[in-house]
C-alpha positions, 0 to 999 in steps of 0.5 A: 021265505024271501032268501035274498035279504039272508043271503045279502046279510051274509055277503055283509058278514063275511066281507064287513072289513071291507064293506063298511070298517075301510070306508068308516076308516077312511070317513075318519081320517077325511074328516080329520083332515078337514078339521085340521086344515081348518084349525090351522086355516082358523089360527095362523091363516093361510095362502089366499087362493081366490084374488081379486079386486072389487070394483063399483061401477053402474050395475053396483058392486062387481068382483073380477077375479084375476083367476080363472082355475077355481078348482085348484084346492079350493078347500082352504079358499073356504076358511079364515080371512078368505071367507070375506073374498070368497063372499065377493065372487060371483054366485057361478064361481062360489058354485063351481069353487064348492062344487070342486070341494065336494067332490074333492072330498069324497074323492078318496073313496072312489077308487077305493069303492072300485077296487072294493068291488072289483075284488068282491066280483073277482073272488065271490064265487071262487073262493067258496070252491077254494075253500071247499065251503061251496059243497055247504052252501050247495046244501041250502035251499038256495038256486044257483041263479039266486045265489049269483044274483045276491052276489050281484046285487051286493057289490052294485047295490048293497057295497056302493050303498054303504061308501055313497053314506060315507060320502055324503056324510064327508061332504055333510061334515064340510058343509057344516063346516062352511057354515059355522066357519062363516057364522064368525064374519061379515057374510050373507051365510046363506047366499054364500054357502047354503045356497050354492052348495046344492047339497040335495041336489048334489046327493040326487045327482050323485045316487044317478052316477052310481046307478050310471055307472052300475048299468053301463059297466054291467058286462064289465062286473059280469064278466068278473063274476063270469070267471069267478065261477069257473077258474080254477087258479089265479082268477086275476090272470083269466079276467086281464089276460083273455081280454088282452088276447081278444083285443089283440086277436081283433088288431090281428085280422081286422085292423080295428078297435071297436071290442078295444073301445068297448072293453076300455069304456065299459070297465071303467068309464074315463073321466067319471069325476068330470062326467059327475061335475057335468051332471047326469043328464047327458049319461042317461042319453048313453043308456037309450043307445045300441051300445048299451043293449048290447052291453045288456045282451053280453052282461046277461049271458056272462051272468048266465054262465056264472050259474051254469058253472056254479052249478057245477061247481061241485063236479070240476 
C-alpha cells in the first residue's frame, strides 16, 4: 500500500486550522472588502485615480495620462464612473493597472502562506518528540525517509496548493467583479477587462513562482526541518541563532559575504512580488546555475540528517 497519501491526509488533520480554515478566513473577509469598496464605489462614488485628457489627432483617439504610477490602488480606478476613463487608457496601461490589482489582492495571503510554512517545517518533527507521540507512530509501518519526505511535500505541495486556490478564487472574485461592474457602461468589456487580465495566463504564471520559490529556497525549508528533528528545546533559537553565528564567524576570519548572501537569498528571496510581476522566465535561468546545485547538495544532506535523527528520535 502507497503510505504517502495517508500520511499527507494525516499532516492536513492535524494542522486544518491553519492549512485551510486561516486562508478560507482570510478569502472571506478579502472579498468582502472588495465587495464593499465596490458598494461604496457604486453609491457615492469615489476619488478618481486615473486622470487624463483625450485627445483626437491623425492616428484617432489618443488618451495621455498625466500619471505615470498605475499601481497606486488601483482597485477603486476599476469601479464607478471611473470605469469610462479606465476604458480610455492604453491597453499597456489597462494591463499593467489590473496586473497591480490582482496582485494586490492575493497579497495578504503570501505572508501568511510563509509564516504558515515556516511554522509547520519548524515544529513537524519536533513537536511528535515533544509530546512523546513520536513513540506511536514509530510504531507504524512507516520509514523514517517516508516520514520526513511527507512532511516535505506537505508544506511545498499540499499547504501552498490549498492558499494558491485561494488566490485564484480572490482574483477570480475581482475579475467577475470588473466584468459585471462594466456591463452597467458604455465600454468594450471584453477589451477593457477580459482581454487585459490574462487570468489563465496569470494562474500558469503563478503556479511557476510557487514551484520557483519551493526549488530554490529548499536548503532553507530543509534546514528547518533539520533542526525540527533533533532539537530538544526552543527549535526557533537553534534555527536563527546558528545562522547568526555562521554569518558571523565568516565576517570574522574572511571579510566575506557570500554564506550572508546565500542565507538572505535562499530563506526568502527579496522582491518576490516584483519578480512575480516581471514574470517567471528570468527565475528559471537561476535554477540552471551553480548556486542552485549547490543549493540542492546542502538541502539533501539537511533532509538526510532529518531521517538519521528521526531515526533516532526515540534514543535522545
Amino acid at each position: 500500500m502507497n503510505m504517502l497519501p495517508i500520511l499527507l491526509k494525516r499532516e492536513f488533520w492535524e494542522h486544518r486550522k491553519t492549512f485551510f480554515y486561516l486562508p478560507l478566513i482570510i478569502l472571506v473577509l478579502s472579498a468582502f472588502f472588495l465587495i464593499a469598496v465596490v458598494g461604496s464605489v457604486q453609491i457615492a462614488g469615489g476619488d478618481i485615480i486615473v486622470s487624463g485628457s483625450v485627445q483626437m489627432n491623425e492616428e484617432g483617439l489618443h488618451h495621455r495620462s498625466e500619471t505615470n504610477e498605475y499601481s497606486n490602488m488601483p482597485v477603486n480606478a476599476l469601479f464607478g464612473e471611473q470605469v469610462s476613463q479606465f476604458a480610455l487608457l492604453a491597453e499597456d496601461q489597462r494591463e499593467r493597472m489590473l496586473n497591480s490589482a490582482y496582485l494586490l489582492i492575493a497579497t495578504p495571503l503570501v505572508p501568511v502562506l510563509w509564516v504558515v510554512v515556516f511554522m509547520y517545517f519548524l515544529t513537524c518533527l519536533y513537536d511528535e518528540r515533544k509530546d512523546r507521540s513520536i513513540l506511536f507512530w514509530k510504531s507504524m509501518p512507516v520509514s523514517d525517509a517516508m516520514t520526513v519526505i511527507a512532511k516535505l511535500m506537505t508544506g511545498l505541495v499540499v499547504v501552498p496548493a490549498i492558499y494558491f486556490m485561494a488566490m485564484m478564487l480572490l482574483q477570480l472574485i475581482l475579475f467577475l467583479t470588473t466584468v459585471v461592474v462594466a456591463l452597467g457602461y458604455s465600454v468594450d468589456t471584453w477589451q477593457t477587462f477580459v482581454v487585459p487580465a490574462n487570468i489563465m495566463t496569470r494562474w500558469l504564471q503563478m503556479t511557476a513562482f510557487f514551484v520557483f520559490v519551493a526549488s530554490w529556497c529548499l536548503p532553507f525549508f530543509a534546514w528547518l526541518i533539520f533542526v525540527s528533528s533533533w532539537a530538544r528545546s526552543v527549535p526557533l533559537a537553534w534555527v536563527i541563532g546558528i545562522p547568526i553565528l555562521l554569518v558571523m564567524l565568516e565576517a570574522l576570519f574572511t571579510q566575506g559575504e557570500w554564506l550572508r548572501a546565500f542565507i538572505k537569498e535562499h530563506s526568502f528571496p527579496g522582491g518576490l512580488i516584483s519578480r512575480l510581476a516581471g514574470g517567471v522566465g528570468d527565475m528559471f535561468q537561476q535554477l540552471l546555475s551553480v548556486e542552485f546545485l549547490v543549493s540542492l547538495v546542502l538541502a539533501a544532506l539537511l533532509l538526510y540528517g532529518a531521517v538519521y535523527f528521526r531515526g533516532k528520535a526515540d534514543e535522545l
